[in-house]
C-alpha positions in Angstrom: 11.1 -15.5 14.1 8.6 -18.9 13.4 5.4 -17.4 13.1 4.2 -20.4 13.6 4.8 -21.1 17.1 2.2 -19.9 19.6 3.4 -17.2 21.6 2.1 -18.3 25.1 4.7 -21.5 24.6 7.6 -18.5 24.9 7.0 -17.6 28.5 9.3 -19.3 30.6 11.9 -20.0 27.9 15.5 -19.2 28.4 16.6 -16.3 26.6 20.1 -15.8 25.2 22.2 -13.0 23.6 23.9 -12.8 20.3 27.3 -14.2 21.9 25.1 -16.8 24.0 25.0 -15.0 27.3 21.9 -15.7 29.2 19.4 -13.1 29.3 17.0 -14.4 31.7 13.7 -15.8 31.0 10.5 -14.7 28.5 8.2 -13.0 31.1 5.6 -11.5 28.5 5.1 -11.9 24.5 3.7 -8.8 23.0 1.7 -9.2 19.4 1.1 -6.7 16.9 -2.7 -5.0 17.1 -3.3 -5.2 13.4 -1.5 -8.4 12.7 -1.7 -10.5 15.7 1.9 -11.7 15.0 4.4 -12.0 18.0 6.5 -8.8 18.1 8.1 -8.2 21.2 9.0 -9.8 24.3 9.7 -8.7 27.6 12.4 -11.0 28.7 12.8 -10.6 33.0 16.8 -9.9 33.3 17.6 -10.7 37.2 18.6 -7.1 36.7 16.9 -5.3 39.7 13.9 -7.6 38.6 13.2 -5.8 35.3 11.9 -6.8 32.5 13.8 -5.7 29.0 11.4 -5.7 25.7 13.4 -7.1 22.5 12.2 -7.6 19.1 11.3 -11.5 18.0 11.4 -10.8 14.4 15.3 -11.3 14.1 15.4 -13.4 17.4 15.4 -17.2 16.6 13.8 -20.3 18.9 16.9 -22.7 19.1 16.5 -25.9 20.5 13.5 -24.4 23.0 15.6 -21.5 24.2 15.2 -17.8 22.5 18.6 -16.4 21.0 18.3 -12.4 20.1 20.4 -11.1 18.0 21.9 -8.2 19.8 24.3 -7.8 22.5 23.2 -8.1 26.2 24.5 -4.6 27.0 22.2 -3.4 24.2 19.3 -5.1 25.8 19.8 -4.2 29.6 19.9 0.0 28.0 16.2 -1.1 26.5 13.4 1.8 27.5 12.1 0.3 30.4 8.1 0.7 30.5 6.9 -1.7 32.7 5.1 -4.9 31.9 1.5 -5.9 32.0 0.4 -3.2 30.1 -0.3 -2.0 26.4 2.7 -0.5 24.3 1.7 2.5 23.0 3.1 3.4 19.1 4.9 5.9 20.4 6.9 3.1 22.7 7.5 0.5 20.3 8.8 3.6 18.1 11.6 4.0 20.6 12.0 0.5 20.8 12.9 0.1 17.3 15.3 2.7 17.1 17.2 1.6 20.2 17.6 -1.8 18.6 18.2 0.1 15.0 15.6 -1.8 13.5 14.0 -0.4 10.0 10.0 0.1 10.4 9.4 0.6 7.0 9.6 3.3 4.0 6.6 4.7 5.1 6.5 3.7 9.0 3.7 3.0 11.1 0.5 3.8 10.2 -0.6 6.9 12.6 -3.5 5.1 13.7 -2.4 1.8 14.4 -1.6 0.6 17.9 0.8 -2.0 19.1 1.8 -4.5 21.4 -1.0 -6.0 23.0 -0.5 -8.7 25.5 -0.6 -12.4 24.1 -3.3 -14.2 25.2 -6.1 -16.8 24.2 -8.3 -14.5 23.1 -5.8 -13.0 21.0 -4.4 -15.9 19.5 -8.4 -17.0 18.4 -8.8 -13.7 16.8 -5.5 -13.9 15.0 -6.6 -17.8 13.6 -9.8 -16.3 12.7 -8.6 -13.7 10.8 -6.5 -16.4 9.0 -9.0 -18.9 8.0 -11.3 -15.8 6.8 -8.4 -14.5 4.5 -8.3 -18.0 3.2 -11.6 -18.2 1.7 
C-alpha cells in the first residue's frame, strides 16, 4: 500500500474485494508499534455490525476506495477481536496466517507489539522519527 498517505484519510473509504465486491467501509486503521506504518484495517462489513481486520500492505487505494486483495469470504472468516483496542502480537499473528501472509524468515521480534490505533499523536511520532533518521 502508499505509505504515503495518512492513515486517518482511510476511515470512511469504501472498501472492495479482490473481484470488486463491496466490503463495507474503513472503520479503524491500525499502524505498526515500532514503525508507525499503516498495517491493518478494520473494515465495518454490514455483517451483524462487525468489523473484519485485513492487511493494507497488499491492499491498494484506487481512485479513493480500498481494494484488498483477497476474497470477501476470506475476509468475513477474519478472527474477530473487537475494535477500539490494541492488537496484541499474538492477534496480528493469527491474522497473518488467516490471510497466508509471510511475516518474515525470522518473524516478529518477541518483544515488539502491534497494531496501535491511528491517530494524531501517532502520526507526529512516526514524522518525527522520519526527519530524525534523516539527519
Amino acid at each position: 500500500m502508499q505509505t504515503d498517505i495518512d492513515p486517518r484519510n482511510l476511515i470512511g473509504r469504501r472498501a472492495f474485494d479482490r473481484n470488486g465486491t463491496k466490503l463495507g467501509t474503513v472503520d479503524e486503521v491500525y499502524l505498526d508499534d515500532a514503525t508507525g506504518v499503516p498495517e491493518w484495517a478494520a473494515i465495518r462489513t454490514g455483517l451483524f455490525s462487525r468489523d473484519a481486520f485485513v492487511p493494507l500492505a497488499p491492499s491498494e487505494l484506487v481512485e479513493g476506495t480500498l481494494h484488498v486483495p483477497f476474497d470477501r469470504s476470506l475476509i468475513k472468516d477474519a478472527p474477530d477481536f473487537g475494535v477500539g483496542r490494541h492488537l496484541s502480537p499474538e492477534q496480528e499473528l493469527q491474522l497473518y496466517h488467516h490471510y497466508g501472509l509471510d511475516i518474515g524468515a525470522s518473524g516478529p521480534m518477541p518483544d515488539r507489539s502491534f497494531g496501535k490505533l491511528a491517530d494524531a499523536e501517532d502520526t507526529k511520532d512516526a514524522d518525527a522519527q522520519d526527519t530524525s533518521a534523516d539527519a
